[in-house]
C-alpha positions in Angstrom: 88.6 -12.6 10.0 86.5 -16.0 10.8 84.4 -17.0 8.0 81.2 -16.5 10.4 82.5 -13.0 11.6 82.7 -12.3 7.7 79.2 -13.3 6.8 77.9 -11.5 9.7 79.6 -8.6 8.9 78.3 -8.0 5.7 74.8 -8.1 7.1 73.7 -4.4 8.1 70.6 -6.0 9.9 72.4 -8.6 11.9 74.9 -6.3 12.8 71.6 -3.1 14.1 71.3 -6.7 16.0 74.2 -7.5 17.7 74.8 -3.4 18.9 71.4 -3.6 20.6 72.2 -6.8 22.4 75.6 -5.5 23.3 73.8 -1.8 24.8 72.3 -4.7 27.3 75.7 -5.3 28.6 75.2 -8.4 29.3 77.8 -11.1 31.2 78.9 -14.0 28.7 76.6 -13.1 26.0 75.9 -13.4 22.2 73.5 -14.1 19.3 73.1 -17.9 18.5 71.1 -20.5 17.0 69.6 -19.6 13.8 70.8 -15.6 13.7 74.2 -17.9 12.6 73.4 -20.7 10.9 70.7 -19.2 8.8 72.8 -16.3 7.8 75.5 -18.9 6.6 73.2 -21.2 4.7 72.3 -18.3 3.0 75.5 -17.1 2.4 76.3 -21.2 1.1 73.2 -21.3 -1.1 73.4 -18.0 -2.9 70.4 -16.2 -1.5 71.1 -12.6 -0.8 70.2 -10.4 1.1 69.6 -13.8 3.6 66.4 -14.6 5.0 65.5 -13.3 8.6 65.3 -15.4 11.0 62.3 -16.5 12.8 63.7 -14.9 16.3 66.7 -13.6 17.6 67.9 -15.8 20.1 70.4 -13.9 22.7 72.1 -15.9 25.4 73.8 -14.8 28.2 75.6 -16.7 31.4 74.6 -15.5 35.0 73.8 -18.1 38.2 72.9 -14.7 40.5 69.7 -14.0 38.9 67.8 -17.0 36.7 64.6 -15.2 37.0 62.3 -15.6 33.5 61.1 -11.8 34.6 64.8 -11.1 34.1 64.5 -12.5 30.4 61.5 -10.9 29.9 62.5 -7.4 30.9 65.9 -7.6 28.8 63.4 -8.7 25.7 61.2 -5.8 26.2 64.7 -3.1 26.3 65.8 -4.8 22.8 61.8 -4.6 21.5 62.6 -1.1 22.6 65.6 -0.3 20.6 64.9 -2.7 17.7 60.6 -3.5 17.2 59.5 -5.9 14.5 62.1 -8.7 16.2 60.9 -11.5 17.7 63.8 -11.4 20.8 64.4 -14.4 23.1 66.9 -13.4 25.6 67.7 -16.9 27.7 69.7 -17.3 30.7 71.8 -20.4 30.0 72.6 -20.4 33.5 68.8 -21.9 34.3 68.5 -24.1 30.8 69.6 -27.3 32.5 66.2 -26.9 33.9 64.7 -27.6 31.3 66.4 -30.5 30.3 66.3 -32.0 33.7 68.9 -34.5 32.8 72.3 -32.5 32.5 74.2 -31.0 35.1 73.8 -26.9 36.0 75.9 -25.3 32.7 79.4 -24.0 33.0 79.0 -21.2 31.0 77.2 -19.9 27.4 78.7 -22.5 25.5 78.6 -25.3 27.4 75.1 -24.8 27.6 75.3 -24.8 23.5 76.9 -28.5 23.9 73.6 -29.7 24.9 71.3 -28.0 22.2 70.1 -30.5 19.4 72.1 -30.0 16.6 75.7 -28.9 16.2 74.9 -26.5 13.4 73.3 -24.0 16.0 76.0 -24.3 18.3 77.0 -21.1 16.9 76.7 -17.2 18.1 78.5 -14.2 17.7 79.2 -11.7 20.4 80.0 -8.1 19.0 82.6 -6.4 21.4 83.8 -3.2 22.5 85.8 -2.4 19.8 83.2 -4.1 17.5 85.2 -6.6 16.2 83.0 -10.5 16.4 83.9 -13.1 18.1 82.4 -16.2 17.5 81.5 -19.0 20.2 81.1 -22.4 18.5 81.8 -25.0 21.4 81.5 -27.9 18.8 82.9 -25.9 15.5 81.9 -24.8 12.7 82.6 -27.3 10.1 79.2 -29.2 9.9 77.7 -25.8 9.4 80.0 -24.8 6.4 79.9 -28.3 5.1 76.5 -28.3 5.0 75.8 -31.1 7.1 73.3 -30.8 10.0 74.1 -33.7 12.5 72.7 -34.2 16.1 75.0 -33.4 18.8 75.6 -36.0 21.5 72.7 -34.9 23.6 71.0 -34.5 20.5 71.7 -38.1 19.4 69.5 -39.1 22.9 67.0 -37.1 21.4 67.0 -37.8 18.0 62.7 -38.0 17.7 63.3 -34.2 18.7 65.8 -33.6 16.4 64.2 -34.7 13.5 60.9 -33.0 14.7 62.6 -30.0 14.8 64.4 -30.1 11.4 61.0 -31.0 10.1 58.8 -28.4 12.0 61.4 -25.3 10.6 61.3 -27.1 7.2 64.8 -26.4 6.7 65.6 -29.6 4.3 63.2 -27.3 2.2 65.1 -24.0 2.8 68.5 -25.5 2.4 68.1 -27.9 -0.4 72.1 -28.6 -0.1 72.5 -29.7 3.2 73.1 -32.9 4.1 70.7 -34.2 7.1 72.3 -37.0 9.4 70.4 -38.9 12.2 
């Protein structure tokens, strides 16, 4: 098994997670961001059970409908199946929007090429026969090394990045981790 499908596994509320994102059927979906790399600095640094995440990001690839109503109602269904979670159910199919300098995404992870750091460039995607799959469209070693890095959009952006790594307070979280520029 992957070493992310194997931390994930072992998590009973990650996994209550990924089965009510799945129930949404969803086209090219899973759980990225920090539902993965939290759970695996955790894991790295000893702390058990690991720390809940902040939200649960869920992304999901479809160009016929980039409607934020869309979003919204698929948020609402999980706050249905799962309350207390904090969902955010994004479309990558619209995020080049937002960042107004990239080209429309491919798919799910290509749009996780352009996120800041390449530590949470990393979901999971529970299938049918719930076995995970992982989608890490720029690895996974800088997450198990530790070593949070900006990725090459990131690196354009690096004021960003380092807001962001500040604003979470994760070199405070993950005392280990090695923090590049």
């Amino acid at each position: 098994m992957n070493p992310v499908a194997a931390i994930i596994a072992q998590d009973p509320v990650g996994m209550k997670q990924l089965r009510a994102a799945r129930a949404l059927a969803l086209p090219d979906w899973c759980i990225a961001a920090g539902f993965v790399r939290n759970r695996v600095w955790d894991h790295l640094h000893g702390i058990s059970p690991p720390r809940q995440p902040p939200d649960v990001d869920v992304l999901f690839f479809d160009p016929s409908d980039v409607s934020k109503e869309r979003e919204a109602a698929y948020e609402t269904r999980l706050d249905q199946m799962i309350s207390g979670v904090s969902w955010e159910v994004r479309n990558q199919a619209r995020m080049h929007l937002r960042k107004k300098t990239v080209a429309p995404h491919r798919d799910t992870a290509d749009a996780m090429t352009f996120w800041l750091e390449t530590v949470t460039a990393v979901g999971v995607r529970l299938e049918d026969d719930d076995s995970l799959s992982v989608i890490a469209p720029l690895g996974t070693d800088d997450l198990f090394g530790m070593t949070c890095r900006p990725t090459a959009f990131g690196r354009t952006r690096l004021e960003e990045y380092e807001e962001r790594i500040s604003r979470k307070r994760w070199r405070e979280l993950w005392p280990m981790v090695r923090f590049l520029g």
